[in-house]
C-alpha positions, -999 to +999 in steps of 0.1 A: +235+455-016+255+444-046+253+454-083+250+418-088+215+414-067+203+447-089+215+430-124+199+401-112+167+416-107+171+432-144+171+398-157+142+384-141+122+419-150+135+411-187+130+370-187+094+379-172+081+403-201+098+386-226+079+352-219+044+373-224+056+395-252+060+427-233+092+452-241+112+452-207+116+487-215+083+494-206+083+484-173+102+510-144+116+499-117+114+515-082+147+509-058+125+511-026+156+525-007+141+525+027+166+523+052+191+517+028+222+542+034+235+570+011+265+552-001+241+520-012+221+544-031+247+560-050+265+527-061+231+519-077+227+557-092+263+550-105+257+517-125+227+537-141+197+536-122+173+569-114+142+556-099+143+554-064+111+548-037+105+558-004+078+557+020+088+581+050+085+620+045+115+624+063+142+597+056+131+611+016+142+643+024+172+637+042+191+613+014+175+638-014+193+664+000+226+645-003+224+627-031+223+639-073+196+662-083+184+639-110+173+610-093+133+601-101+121+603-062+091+583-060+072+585-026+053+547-022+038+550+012+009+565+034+017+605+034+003+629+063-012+654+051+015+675+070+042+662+051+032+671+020+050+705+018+085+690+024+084+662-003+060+676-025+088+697-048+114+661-045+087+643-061+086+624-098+054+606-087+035+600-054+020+565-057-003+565-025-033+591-035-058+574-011-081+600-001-092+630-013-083+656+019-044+644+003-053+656-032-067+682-022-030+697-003-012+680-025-022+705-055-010+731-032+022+746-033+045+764-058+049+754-095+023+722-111+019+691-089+035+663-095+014+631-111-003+608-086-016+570-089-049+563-071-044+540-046-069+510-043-071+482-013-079+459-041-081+434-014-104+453+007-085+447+039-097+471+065-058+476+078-045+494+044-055+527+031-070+530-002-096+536-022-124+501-023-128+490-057-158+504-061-150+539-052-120+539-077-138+556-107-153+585-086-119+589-067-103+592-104-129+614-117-127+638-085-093+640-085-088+650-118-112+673-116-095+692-087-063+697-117-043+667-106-029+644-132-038+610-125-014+587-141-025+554-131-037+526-103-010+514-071-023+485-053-005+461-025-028+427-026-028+407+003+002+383+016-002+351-006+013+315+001+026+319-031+036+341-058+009+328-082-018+334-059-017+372-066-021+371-102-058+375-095-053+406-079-032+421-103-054+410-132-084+429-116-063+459-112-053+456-150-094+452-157-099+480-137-073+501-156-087+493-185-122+501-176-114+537-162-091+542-188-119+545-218-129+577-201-096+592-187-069+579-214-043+594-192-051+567-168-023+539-179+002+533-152+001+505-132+023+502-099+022+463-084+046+437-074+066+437-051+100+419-042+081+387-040+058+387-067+070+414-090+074+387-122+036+376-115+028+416-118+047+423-145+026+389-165-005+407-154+004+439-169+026+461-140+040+495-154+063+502-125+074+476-102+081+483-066+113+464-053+138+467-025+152+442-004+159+419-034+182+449-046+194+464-008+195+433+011+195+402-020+166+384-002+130+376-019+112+384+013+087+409+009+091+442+008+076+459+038 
């Protein structure tokens, strides 16, 4: 990882609003550090950056525990529901709500829970987890109603040719937000794009961007 790969992938967030008349400001970006070392992590923390992704329980815990207090831990991936107790009090905001059983322990524990996106398999592909499209308005409903704040919609589409070939995806994820949002106003956040195809997300309306080997390993593969 070099500062210059993570400044690079500042411009292309900025160049990428800008040319549909979004404020770059708007948009958060998520280091997905996975398997990334301490020291990688805290050369990004000390050029500035706070929001950092993870998608094991464990390897979250372990570099939390050695690194700053103030860093924005955002969990990104499928969570046991046996897991919860460890990473629950590190989290900023848990991206992966895809069943209710998990919203059910994750409003247990000490203190308020922390927010949760609703995660949809927006291309119904029967290998990830995630609420179908249809079910996305009850699963929002329910889970507030259980006290959890829902703060938005996470979805992965499916591997594209291209980088273009998402937008559809994405843009259905930004009707749905907007559909779900006339009843539950809280519901704004939008978590897509990934190392690949984070500029096509962020055309289509991404809140929070999900990118790691572009910053860890300066490749535009796609982020596991």
């Amino acid at each position: 990882m070099t500062i210059d790969a993570y400044q690079d992938v500042l411009g292309r967030i900025g160049r990428a609003a800008r040319e549909v008349g979004r404020d770059p400001t708007e948009i958060t970006l998520v280091a997905v550090s996975k398997g990334a070392g301490v020291p990688e992590i805290e050369r990004l923390y000390d050029a500035g950056h706070r929001d950092f992704g993870e998608n094991r329980a464990q390897e979250m815990l372990t570099k939390a525990n050695r690194l700053p207090p103030d860093i924005r831990w955002h969990f990104v991936g499928p969570l046991q529901t046996n897991k919860v107790r460890g990473i629950r009090p590190l989290t900023h905001l848990l991206h992966s709500m895809d069943r209710l059983r998990l919203a059910e322990t994750w409003l247990k524990g000490r203190g308020p829970a922390p927010p949760v996106l609703i995660q949809v398999n927006i291309g119904d592909e029967p290998q990830k987890s995630g609420f179908s499209v249809g079910e996305v308005p009850d699963a929002v409903s329910q889970t507030t109603n259980l006290g959890l704040e829902v703060e938005g919609l996470m979805a992965i589409p499916p591997r594209v040719s291209a980088p273009d070939d998402a937008a559809p995806f994405f843009a259905r994820m930004r009707a749905i937000r907007d559909e779900i949002s006339q009843e539950f106003p809280g519901v704004q956040a939008l978590s897509m794009g990934m190392t690949e195809d984070f500029e096509v997300a962020i055309t289509e309306g991404a809140t929070a961007i999900r990118v790691g080997r572009a910053i860890f390993r300066g490749t535009s593969a796609i982020d596991g």
